[in-house]
VOGU-3710 file (C-alpha; in Angstrom, 3 decimals, decimal comma):
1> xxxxxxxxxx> 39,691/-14,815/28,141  40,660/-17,497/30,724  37,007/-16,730/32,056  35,823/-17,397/28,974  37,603/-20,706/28,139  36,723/-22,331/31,870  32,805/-21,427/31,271  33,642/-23,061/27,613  35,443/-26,311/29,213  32,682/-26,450/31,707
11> xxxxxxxxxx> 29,761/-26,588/28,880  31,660/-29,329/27,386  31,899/-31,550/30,488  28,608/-31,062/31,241  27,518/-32,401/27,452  29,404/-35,124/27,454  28,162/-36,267/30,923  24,757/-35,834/29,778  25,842/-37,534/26,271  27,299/-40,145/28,366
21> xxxxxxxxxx> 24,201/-40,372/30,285  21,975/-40,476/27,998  23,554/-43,593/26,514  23,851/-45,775/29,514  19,909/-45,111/29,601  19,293/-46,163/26,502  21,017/-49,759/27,236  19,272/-52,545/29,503  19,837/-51,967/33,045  20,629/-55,730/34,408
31> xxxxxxxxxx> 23,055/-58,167/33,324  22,992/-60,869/30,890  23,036/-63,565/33,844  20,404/-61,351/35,651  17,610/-61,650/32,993  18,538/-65,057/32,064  17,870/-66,020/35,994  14,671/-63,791/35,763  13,165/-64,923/32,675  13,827/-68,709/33,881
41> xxxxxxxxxx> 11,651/-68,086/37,436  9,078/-65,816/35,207  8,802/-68,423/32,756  7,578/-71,130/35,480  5,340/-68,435/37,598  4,510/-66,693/34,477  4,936/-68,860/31,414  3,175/-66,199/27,972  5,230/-63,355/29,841  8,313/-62,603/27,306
51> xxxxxxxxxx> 8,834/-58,770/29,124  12,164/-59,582/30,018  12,840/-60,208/26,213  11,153/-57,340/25,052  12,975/-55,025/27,845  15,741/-56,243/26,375  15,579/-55,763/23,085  14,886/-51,782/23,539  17,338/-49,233/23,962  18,674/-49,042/20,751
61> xxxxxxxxxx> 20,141/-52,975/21,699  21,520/-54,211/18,696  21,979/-57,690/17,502  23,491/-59,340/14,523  21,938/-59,676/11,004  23,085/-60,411/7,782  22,195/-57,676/5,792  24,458/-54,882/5,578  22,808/-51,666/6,265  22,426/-49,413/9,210
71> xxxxxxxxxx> 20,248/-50,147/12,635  19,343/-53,482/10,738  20,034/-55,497/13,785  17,973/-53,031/16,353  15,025/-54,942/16,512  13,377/-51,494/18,730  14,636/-47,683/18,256  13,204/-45,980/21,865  13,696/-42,694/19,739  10,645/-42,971/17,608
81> xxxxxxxxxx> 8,025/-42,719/20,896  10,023/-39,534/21,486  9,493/-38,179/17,968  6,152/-39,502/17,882  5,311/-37,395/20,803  7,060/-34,269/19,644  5,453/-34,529/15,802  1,607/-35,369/17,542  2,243/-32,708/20,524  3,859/-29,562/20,411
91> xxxxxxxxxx> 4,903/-29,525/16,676  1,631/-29,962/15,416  -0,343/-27,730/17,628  2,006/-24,779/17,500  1,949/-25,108/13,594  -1,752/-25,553/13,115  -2,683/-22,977/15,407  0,020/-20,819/13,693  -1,738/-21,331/10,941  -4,806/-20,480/12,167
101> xxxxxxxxxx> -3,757/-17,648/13,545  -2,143/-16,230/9,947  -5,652/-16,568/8,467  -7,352/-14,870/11,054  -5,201/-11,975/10,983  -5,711/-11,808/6,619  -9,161/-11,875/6,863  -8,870/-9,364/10,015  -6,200/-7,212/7,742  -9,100/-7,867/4,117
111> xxxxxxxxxx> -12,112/-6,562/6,790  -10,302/-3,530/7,649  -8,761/-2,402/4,400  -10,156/-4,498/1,345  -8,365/-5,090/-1,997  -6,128/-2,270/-2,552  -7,437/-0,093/-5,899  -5,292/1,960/-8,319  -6,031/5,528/-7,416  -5,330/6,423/-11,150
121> xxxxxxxxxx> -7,845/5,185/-14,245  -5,933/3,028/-16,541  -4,500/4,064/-19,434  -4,571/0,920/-21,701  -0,539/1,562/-22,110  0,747/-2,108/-20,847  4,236/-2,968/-20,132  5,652/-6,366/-20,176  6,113/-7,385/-16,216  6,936/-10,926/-16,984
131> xxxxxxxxxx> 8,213/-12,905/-19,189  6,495/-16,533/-20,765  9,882/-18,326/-19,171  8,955/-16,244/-16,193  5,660/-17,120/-15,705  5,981/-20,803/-16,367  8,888/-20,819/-13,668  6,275/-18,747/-10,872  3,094/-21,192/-11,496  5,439/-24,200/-11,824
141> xxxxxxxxxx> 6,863/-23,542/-7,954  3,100/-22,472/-6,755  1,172/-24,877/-8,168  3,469/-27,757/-7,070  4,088/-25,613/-3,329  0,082/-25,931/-3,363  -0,420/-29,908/-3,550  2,772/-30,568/-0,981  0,942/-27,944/1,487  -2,183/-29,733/0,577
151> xxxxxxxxxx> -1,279/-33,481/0,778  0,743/-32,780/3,902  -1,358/-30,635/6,275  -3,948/-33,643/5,363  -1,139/-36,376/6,391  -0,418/-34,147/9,493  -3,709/-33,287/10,967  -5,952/-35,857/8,933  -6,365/-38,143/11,621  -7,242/-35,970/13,560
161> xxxxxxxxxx> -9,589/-33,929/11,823  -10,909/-35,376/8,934  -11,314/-39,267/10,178  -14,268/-37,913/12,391  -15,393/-36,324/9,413  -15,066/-38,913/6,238  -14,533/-42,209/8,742  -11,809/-44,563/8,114  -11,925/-46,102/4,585  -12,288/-42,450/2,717
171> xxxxxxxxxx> -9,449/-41,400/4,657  -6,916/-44,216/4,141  -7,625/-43,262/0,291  -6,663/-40,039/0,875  -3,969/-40,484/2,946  -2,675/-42,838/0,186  -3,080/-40,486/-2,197  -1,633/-37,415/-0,577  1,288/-39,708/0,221  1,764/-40,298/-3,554
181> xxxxxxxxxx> 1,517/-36,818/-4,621  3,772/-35,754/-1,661  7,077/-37,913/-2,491  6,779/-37,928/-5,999  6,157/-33,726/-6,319  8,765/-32,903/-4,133  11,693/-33,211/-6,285  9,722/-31,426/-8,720  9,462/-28,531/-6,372  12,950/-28,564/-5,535
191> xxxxxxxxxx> 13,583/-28,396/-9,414  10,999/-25,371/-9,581  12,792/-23,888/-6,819  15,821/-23,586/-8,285  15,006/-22,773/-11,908  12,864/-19,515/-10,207  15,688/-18,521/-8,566  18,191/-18,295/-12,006  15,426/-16,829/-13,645  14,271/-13,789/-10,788
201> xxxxxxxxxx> 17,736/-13,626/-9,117  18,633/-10,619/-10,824  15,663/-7,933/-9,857  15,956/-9,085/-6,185  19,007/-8,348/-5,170  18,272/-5,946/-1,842  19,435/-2,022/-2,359  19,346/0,515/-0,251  15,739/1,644/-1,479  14,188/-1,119/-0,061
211> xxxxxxxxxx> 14,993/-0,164/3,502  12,996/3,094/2,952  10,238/0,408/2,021  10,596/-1,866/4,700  10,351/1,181/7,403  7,116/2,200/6,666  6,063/-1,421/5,533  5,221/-0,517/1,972  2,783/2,327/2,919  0,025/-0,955/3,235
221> xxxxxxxxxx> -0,840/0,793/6,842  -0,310/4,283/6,307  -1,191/4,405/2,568  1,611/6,264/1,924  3,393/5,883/-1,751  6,731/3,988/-1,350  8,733/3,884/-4,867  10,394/0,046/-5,522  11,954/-1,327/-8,370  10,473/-4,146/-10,249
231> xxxxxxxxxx> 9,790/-6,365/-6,659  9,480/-4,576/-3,280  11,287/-5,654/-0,174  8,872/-7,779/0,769  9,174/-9,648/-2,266  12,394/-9,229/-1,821  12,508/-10,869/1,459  10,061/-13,650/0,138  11,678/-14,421/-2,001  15,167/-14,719/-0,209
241> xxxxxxxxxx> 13,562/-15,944/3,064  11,071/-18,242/1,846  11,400/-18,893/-1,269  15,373/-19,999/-1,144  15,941/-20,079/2,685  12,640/-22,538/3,597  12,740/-23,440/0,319  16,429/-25,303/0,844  15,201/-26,415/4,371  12,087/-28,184/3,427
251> xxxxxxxxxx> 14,027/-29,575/0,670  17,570/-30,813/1,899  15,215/-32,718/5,000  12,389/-34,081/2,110  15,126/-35,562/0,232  16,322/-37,409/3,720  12,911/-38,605/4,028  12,008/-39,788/0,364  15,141/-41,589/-0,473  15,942/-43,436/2,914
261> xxxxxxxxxx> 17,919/-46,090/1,249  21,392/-43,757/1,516  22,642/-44,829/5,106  20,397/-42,703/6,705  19,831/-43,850/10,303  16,074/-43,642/12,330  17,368/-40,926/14,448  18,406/-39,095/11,339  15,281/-39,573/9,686  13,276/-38,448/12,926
271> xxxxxxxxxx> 15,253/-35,597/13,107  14,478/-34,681/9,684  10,956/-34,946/10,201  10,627/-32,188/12,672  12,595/-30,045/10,823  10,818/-30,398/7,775  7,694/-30,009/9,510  9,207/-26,696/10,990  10,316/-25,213/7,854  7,278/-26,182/5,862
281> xxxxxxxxxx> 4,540/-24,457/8,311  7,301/-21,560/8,548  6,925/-21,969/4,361  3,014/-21,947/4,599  2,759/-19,126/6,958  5,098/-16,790/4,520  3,027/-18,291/1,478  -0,748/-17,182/2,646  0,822/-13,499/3,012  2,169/-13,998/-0,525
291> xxxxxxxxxx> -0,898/-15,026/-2,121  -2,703/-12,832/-0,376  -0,892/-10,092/-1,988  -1,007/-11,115/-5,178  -4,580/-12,753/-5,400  -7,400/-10,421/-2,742  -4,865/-8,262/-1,618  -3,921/-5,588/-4,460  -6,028/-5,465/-7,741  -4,324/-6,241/-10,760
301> xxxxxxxxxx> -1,290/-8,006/-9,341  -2,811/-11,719/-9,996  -3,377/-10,468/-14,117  0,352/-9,215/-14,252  1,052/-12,829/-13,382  -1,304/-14,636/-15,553  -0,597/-12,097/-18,789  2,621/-10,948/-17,914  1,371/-7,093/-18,897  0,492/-4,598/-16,685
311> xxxxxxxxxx> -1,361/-0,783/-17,194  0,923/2,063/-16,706  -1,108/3,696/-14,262  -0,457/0,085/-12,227  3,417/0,108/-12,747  3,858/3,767/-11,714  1,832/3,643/-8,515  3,089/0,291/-7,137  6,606/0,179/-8,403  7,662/3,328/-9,555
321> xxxxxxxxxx> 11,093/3,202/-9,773  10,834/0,256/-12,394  8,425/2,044/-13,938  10,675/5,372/-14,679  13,279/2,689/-15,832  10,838/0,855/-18,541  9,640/4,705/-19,731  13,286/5,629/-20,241  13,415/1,804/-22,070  10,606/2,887/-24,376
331> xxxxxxxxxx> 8,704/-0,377/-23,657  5,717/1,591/-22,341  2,566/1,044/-24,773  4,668/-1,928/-26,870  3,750/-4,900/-24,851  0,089/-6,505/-25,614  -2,262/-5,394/-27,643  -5,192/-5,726/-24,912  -6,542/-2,767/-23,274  -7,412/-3,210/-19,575
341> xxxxxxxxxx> -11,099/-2,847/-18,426  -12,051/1,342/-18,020  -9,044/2,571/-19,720  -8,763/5,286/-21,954  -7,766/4,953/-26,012  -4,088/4,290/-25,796  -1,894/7,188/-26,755  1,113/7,358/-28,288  4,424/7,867/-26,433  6,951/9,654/-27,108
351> xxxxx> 10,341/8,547/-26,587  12,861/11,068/-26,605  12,760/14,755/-27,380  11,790/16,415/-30,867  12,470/20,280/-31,688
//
């Protein structure tokens, strides 16, 4: 223990040294007399050079002004080359070729095994999967998720990539518009956010099922049936880790950037940059997986989200255990009136037992 609180005492020291370090770095380096008596023989060998006066004004130096808000009398913030360099450099070329890298291994993962077919025909027996409140609450939080991913890899990487492509006038347009779309959709994401998680809270809760699931990753390798209730464990885990996890981190850090008029200082809002820019790639990465699922990925699972029905043969092979529970229900055969494309006449079903 005594071990234990040295090595702790120690860490602390050596933090605030490097706190107090850091500091005295940030500050000019001569005296006031010094640059005075500089700037008065630079101003007679040298008369249009005003370095001293710049030199001085960095370092987070900060002078007086009138108006009452934070950093308003730091004329120069020596932060903001450092985040610069971080959000141009290693942030942005770990997260695009992250990216890149997710797509690759999709369309590697669609070469090798295709869209995933029912191995049963259809019966034309649909059960409701999801409910009109349901559905509005899903497309509201993808189609909003779509233009911040959008308007923000194009603010991220668009001078890069696309002012080579479209020149310099087409992209300030864009850049203008993506801007737009950017601060003013994000609080209507955050709002989708958190009116899909009241309404899907309650069939994602993780059980001890979804291990089994997670273990042999859904059977999507081995091809070997995995029962789940009405969402697997990987939705399960989208929706806990991306959907509410990122979902709060990209949000808490956009609201520090689109409402900067709460005492929010430049480091802050730096700071919130990079992690917002972490935990939306993070978001991105999670979200091609998801819609590769439900779009290319398994046949029928893009329909149960546009009609909010499903075929029985569907519900039983890909998430059996709700299935049992909605043929126990009797809501098999009673939702829709639409028979899916190859499927037998519908049958009737019969709920409970008859002498």
């Amino acid at each position: 223990m005594n071990r234990l609180f040295a090595l702790f005492a120690t860490l602390l020291m050596a933090l605030a040294a490097m706190a107090a370090l850091a500091q005295q770095s940030s500050g000019p380096v001569e005296s006031p007399a010094d640059l005075a008596k500089q700037e008065q023989q630079r101003s007679v060998t040298q008369p249009y050079n005003n370095a001293a006066i710049w030199k001085n004004a960095r370092g987070a130096v900060e002078g007086y002004v009138s108006i009452p808000a934070p950093e308003a009398g730091v004329l120069i913030q020596d932060g903001g080359q450092n985040w610069r360099a971080l959000r141009n450099g290693w942030f942005s070329v770990i997260g695009g070729w992250a990216l890149v890298a997710m797509m690759l291994v999709i369309g590697g993962f669609y070469a090798w095994k295709g869209t995933v077919q029912l191995h049963d025909s259809p019966t034309g027996r649909m059960i409701e999967r999801f409910t009109l409140l349901e559905r509005m609450a899903h497309w509201g939080t993808a189609i909003s998720f779509s233009v911040l991913a959008i308007s923000g890899l194009i603010l991220l990487f668009g001078k890069t990539l696309l002012i080579p492509v479209i020149g310099f006038t087409l992209f300030s347009w864009l850049a203008i518009l993506a801007k737009n779309l950017h601060n003013f959709l994000g609080p209507l994401f955050i709002i989708s956010c958190i009116i899909t998680f009241i309404v899907f809270v309650r069939d994602n809760m993780l059980k001890a099922i979804d291990f089994k699931w997670i273990a042999s990753f859904g059977g999507l390798i081995s091809g070997k049936h995995v029962p789940s209730e009405k969402f697997n464990a990987g939705e399960k885990l989208w929706f806990w880790g991306g959907l509410m996890l990122l979902g709060l981190v990209v949000g808490v850090s956009g609201l520090v950037l689109n409402f900067p008029n709460f005492g929010q200082t430049r480091a802050t809002m730096q700071l919130a940059n990079l992690v917002h820019l972490t935990g939306a790639t993070l978001f991105m990465l999670g979200a091609l997986g998801h819609i590769y699922m439900g779009t290319l990925g398994m046949a029928g699972a893009l329909d149960a989200m546009k009609t909010g029905v499903v075929d029985e043969s569907w519900a039983k092979e890909h998430h059996e255990i709700w299935y049992d529970e909605q043929l126990k229900a009797g809501n098999v055969g009673n939702a829709g009136k639409a028979v899916a494309p190859g499927a037998k006449s519908p049958q009737p079903v019969a709920i409970g037992g008859h002498d």
